[in-house]
C-alpha positions in Angstrom: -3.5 -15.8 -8.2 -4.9 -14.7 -11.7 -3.6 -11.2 -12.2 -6.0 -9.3 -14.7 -4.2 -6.8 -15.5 -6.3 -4.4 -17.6 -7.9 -4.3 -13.9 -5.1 -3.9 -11.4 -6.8 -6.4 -8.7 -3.8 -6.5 -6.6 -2.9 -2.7 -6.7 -6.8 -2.2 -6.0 -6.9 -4.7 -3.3 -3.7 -3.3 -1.3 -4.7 0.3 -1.5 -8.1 -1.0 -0.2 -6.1 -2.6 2.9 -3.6 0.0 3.4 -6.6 2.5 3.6 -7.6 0.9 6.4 -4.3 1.5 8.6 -4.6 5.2 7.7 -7.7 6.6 8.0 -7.2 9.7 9.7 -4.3 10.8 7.2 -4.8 13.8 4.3 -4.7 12.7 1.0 -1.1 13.5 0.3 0.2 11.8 3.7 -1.5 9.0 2.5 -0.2 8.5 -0.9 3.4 9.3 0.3 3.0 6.5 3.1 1.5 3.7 -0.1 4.1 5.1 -2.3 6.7 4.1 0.4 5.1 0.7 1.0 4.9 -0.4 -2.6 8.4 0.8 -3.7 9.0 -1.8 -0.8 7.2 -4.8 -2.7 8.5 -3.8 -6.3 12.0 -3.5 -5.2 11.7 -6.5 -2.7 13.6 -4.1 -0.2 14.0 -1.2 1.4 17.5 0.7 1.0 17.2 4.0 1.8 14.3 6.8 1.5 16.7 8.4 -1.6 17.0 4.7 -3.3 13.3 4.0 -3.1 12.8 7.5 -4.6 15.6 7.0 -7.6 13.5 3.9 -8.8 10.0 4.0 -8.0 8.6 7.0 -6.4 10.4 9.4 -9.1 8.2 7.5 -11.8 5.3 7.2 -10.3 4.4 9.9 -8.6 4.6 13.8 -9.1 6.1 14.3 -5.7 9.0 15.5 -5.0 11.7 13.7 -3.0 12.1 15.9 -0.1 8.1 15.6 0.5 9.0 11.9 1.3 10.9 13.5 4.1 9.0 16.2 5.2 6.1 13.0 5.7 8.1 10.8 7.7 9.9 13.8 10.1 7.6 16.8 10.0 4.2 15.8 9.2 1.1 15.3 11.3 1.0 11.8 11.5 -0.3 9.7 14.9 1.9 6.2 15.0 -0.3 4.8 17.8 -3.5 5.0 15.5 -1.6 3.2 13.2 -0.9 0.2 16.0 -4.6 0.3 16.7 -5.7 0.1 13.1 -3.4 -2.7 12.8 -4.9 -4.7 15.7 -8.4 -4.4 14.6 -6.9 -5.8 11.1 -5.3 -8.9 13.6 -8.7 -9.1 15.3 -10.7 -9.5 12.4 -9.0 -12.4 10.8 -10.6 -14.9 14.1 -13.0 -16.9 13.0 -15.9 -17.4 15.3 -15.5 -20.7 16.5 -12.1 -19.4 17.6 -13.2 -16.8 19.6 -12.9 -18.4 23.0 -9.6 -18.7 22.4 -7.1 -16.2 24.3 -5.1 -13.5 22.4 -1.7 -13.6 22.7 0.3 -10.3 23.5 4.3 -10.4 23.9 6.8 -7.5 24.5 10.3 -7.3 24.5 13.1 -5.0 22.8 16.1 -4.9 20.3 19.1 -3.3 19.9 20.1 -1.6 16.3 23.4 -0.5 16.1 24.4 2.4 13.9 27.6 4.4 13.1 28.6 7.6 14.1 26.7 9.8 16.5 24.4 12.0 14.4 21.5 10.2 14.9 19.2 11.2 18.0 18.9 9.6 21.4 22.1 7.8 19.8 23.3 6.0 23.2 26.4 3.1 24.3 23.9 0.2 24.8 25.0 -3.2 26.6 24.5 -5.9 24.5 23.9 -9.3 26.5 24.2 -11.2 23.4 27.4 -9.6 21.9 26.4 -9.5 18.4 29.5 -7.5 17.5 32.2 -9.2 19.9 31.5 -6.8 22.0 29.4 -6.2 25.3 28.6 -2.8 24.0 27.3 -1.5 20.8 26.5 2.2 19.8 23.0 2.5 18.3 19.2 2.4 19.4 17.0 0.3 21.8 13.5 -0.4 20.4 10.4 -1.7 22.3 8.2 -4.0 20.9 4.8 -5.4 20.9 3.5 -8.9 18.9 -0.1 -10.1 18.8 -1.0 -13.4 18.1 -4.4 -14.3 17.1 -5.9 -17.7 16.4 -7.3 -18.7 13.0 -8.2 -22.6 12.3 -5.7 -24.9 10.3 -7.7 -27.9 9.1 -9.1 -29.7 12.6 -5.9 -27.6 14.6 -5.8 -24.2 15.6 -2.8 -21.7 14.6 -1.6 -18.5 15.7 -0.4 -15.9 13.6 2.1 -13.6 14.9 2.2 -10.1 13.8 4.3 -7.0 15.3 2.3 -3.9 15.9 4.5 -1.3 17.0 8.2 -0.4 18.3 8.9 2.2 20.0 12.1 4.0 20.1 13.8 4.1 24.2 15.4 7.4 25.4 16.5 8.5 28.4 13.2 10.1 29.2 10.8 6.9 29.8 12.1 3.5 31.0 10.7 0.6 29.0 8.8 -0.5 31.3 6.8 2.4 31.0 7.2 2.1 27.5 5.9 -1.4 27.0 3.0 -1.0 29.8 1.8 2.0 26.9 2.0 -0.3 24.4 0.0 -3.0 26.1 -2.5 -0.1 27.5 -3.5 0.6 23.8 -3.5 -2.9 22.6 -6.1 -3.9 25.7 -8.2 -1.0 25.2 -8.5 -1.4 21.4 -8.8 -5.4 22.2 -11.8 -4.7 25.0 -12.9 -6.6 28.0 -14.9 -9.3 26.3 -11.4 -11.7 25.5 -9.2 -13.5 27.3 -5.7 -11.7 26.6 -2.3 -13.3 28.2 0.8 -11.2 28.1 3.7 -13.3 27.9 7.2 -11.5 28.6 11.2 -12.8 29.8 12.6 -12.6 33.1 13.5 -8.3 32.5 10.1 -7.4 32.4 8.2 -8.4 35.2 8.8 -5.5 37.7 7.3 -1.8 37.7 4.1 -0.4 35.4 4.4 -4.4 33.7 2.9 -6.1 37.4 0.1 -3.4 37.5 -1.3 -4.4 34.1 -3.0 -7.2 35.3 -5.0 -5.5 38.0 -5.3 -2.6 35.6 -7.4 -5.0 33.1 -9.3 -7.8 34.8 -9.1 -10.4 31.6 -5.3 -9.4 31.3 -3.1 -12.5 32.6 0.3 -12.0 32.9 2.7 -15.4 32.1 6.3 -14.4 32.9 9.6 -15.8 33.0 11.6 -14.8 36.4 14.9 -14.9 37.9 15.6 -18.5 39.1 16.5 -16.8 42.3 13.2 -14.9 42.8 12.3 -15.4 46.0 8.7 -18.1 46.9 7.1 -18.0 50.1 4.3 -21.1 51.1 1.1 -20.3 51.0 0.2 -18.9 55.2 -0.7 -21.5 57.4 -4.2 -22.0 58.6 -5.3 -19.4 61.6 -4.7 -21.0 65.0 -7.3 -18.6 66.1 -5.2 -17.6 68.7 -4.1 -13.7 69.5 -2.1 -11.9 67.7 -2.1 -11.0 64.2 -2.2 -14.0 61.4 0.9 -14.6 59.4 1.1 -13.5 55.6 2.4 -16.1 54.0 4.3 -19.1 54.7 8.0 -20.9 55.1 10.4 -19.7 52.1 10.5 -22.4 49.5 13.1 -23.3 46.7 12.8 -24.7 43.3 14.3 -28.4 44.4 10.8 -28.1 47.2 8.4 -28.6 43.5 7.8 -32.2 42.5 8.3 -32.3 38.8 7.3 -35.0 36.9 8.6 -35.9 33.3 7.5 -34.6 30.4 6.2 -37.4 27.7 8.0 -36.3 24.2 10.7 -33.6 25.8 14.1 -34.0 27.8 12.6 -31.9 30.7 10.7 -32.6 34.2 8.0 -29.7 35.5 6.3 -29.0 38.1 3.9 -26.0 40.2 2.1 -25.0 43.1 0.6 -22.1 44.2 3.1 -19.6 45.9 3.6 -15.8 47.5 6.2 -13.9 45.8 7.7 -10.2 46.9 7.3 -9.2 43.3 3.0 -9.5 43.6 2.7 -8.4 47.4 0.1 -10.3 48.9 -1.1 -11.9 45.7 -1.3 -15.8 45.3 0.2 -16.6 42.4 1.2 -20.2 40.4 4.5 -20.6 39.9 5.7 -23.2 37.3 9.5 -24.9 37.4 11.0 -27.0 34.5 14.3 -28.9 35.3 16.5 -30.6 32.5 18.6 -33.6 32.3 21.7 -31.9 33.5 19.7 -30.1 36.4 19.1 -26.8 35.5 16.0 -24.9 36.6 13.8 -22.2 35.2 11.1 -20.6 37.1 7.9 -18.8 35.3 4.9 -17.2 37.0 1.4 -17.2 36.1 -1.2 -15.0 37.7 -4.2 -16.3 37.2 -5.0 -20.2 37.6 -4.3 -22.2 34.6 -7.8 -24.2 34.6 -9.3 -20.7 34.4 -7.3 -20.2 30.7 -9.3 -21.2 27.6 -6.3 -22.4 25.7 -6.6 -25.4 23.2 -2.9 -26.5 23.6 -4.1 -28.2 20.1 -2.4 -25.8 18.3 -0.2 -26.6 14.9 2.9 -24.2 15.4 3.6 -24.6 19.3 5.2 -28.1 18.6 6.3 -29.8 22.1 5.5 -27.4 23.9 1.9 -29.1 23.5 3.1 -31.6 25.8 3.8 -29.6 29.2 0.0 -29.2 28.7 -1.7 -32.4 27.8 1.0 -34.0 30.4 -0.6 -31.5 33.2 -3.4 -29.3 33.0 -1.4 -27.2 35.5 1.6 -26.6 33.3 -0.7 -24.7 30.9 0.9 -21.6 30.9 4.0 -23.1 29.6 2.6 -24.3 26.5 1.2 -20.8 26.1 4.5 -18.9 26.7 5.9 -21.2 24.2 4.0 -18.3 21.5 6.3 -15.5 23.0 9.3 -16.9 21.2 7.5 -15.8 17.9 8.6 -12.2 18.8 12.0 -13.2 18.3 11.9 -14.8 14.9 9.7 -11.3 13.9 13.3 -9.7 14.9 15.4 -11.9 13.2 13.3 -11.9 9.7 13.2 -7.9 9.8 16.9 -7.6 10.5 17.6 -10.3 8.0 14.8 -9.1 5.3 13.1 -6.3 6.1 15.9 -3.7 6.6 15.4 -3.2 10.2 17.8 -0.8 11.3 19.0 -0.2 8.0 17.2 3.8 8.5 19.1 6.3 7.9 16.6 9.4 9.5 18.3 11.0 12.0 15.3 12.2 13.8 13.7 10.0 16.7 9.9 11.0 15.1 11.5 9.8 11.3 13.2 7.0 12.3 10.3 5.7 14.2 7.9 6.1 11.6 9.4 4.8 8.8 10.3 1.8 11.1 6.6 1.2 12.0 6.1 1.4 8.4 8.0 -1.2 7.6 6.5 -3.1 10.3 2.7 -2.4 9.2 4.0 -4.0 5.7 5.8 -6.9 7.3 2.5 -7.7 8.8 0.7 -8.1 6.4 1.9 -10.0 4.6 1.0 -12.5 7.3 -2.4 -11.2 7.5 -3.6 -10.2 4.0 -4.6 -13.9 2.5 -6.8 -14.4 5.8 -8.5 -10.9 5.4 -9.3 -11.3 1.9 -9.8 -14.8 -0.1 -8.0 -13.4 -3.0 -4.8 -13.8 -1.4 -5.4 -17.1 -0.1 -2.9 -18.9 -2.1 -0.4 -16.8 0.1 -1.2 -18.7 3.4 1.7 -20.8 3.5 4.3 -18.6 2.6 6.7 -16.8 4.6 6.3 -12.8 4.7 9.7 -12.7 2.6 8.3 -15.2 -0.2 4.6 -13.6 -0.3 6.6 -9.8 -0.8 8.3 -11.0 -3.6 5.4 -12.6 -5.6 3.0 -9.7 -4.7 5.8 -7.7 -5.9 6.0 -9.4 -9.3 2.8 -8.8 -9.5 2.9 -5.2 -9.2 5.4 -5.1 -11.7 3.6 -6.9 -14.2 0.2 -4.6 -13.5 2.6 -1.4 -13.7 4.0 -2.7 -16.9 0.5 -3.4 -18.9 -0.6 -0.1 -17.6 2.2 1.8 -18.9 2.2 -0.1 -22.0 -1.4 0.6 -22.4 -0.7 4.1 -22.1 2.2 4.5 -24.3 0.2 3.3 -26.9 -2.2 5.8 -26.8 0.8 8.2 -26.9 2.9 9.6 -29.0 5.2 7.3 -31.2 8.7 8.9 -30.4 9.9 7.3 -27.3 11.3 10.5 -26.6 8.2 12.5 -26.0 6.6 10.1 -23.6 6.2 10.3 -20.2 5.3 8.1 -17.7 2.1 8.8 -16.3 2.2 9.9 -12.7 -0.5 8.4 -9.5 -2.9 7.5 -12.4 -1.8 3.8 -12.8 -1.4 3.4 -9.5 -5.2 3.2 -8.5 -4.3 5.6 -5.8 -7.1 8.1 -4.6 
């Protein structure tokens, strides 16, 4: 990228994009929240609300520092127009040969742990994964949703995976209410006119998650379930004889699927149609992979895979294009295969982003300035396809393309100053920085 700096094209050009994510903030609320997301790019970090003040905000702005956190805990600000703004962003990045192609939802949740016990909703979590040595940690559950849209890469297509909101769990909604909200929004900002799959693990499908897809008729739900989830045959034919018709068949198990190897992988698959307790009376496809060593994993699918308009052609799914172009059947696999996306999202913003690094103690602060962090994480996976001028950014990781859009930054904040001091007195000791006017904010 050419930086001309008597012009600030990359400040212009990110207030222009961040000004889409806010729209129905005030003025003020507005240039708090860009002040907080470009302290993030010239620092390459996010430390604390009082660091980011110390060295950026306190020289570039004329607000004080406890306005910063009167925006993020007291202020009128709506985070679930921000998730919407951010999936029309997502959405407009498809190109239009592409747009047969299904979007991609996924939801799961993370744990943060914090210390002490001053922070709200502040709960004794189990942690399956025992980050800590422990089964138990003391912090904060968040719920999560990723969209992944298509967008064409050379004579392949690719899917870029963004988060769009988290959501903080208390004891006063379940996440499965939580995450059936989440995808709510996402399907009535996304309409009826796409094919949408929502792909989650083996805790989510039960409750508000297996009324979504009778809720939206072009939502297909591709799950991961409980090896011991329990398959009935499809009824038998009616005999025609009295007495009322059975409901569905013999009980099955996951050694009654013929799986056939997969060309490329160490794993065998199989599916048929089935009847399951957790759909009722709904006739569902249910998928089983085996490995070498004889383990089994069962997934569910509720729509028919020929009826999916997936190119398994895709440059980021890797083998998982072969459970596809082995069976048309095992589609759904190769789709699912985009779900594990959310879970590099988690590590990067753990690792990178300071995920759980707040230190709010209020649910509303802690959230917002979260989802802040996520809006900026995002796009910096989405900005070189909405706007040519960050093309050269298309191949780089969200960490690498904060860091050279935040050298940038520095070098248009630097020429502007300069330019400014010139004009200035002589003694350094009567200048003073200018406040939002070299920013290019409104």
């Amino acid at each position: 990228m050419k930086a001309l700096y008597t012009q600030k094209p990359v400040m212009r050009k990110l207030t222009e994009a961040f000004s889409a994510i806010f729209p129905e903030e005030t003025n003020p609320t507005k240039q708090h929240l860009f002040h907080l997301l470009l302290s993030v790019l010239t620092l390459n970090g996010f430390q604390s609300v009082q660091f980011q003040f110390d060295h950026f905000m306190k020289i570039s702005s004329n607000f004080k520092l406890k306005s910063y956190y009167y925006t993020l805990n007291e202020s009128k600000i709506d985070i679930d127009s921000w998730m919407c703004a951010l999936i029309r962003t997502a959405l407009s990045v498809i190109p239009e040969k592409d747009s047969s192609q299904p979007i991609i939802l996924s939801i799961d949740d993370t744990m943060i742990e914090k210390s002490g016990k001053k922070f709200e909703h502040c709960e004794i979590l189990f942690d399956h994964a025992a980050h800590n040595g422990s089964l138990y940690l003391n912090g904060h559950c968040f719920v999560s949703l990723m969209v992944s849209v298509p967008v064409q890469d050379g004579d392949k297509i690719r899917y870029l995976s963004v988060p769009v909101g988290y959501r903080m769990w208390t004891k006063e909604k379940s996440k499965l209410a939580i995450a059936a909200e989440l995808v709510q929004k996402a399907m009535e900002e996304i309409g009826s006119g796409r094919q949408v799959c929502l792909c989650c693990d083996s805790w989510y499908p039960k409750g508000e998650i297996l009324n979504l897809p009778e809720q939206f008729a072009n939502l297909t739900l591709i799950c991961n379930v409980r090896h011991d989830t329990v398959l009935y045959d499809l009824p038998p034919a009616s005999t025609h004889h009295r007495g009322r018709p059975r409901i569905r068949g013999e009980k099955i198990s996951l050694a009654d699927f013929a799986c056939k190897p997969i060309k490329g992988t160490d794993f065998y698959a199989g599916s048929r149609m089935v009847i399951t307790n957790l759909f009722g009376k709904r006739r569902i496809y249910a998928i089983v992979t085996q490995s070498k060593t004889g383990s089994r994993r069962l997934f569910l699918c509720t729509k028919p895979p020929e009826s999916l308009s997936f190119n398994p052609n895709c440059s980021n799914i890797g083998k998982q294009q072969n459970y596809a172009q082995t069976d048309s059947a095992l589609l759904p696999l190769t789709i699912y295969a985009l779900r594990w996306h959310i879970e590099i999202a988690y590590y990067e913003q753990k690792k990178f982003w300071s995920l759980g690094k707040y230190m709010l103690r209020s649910k509303t602060g802690i959230e917002r300035l979260t989802n802040l962090l996520t809006i900026l994480y995002a796009f910096m996976t989405l900005l070189p396809y909405c706007d040519s001028f960050f093309a050269d950014l298309s191949d780089k990781s969200p960490q690498e393309s904060r860091f050279l859009l935040g050298l940038q930054l520095l070098s248009e904040i630097f020429f502007a100053i300069f330019d400014d001091f010139r004009k200035c007195n002589k003694n350094m000791d009567q200048y003073t920085f200018p406040a939002v006017s070299y920013l290019g904010f409104l």
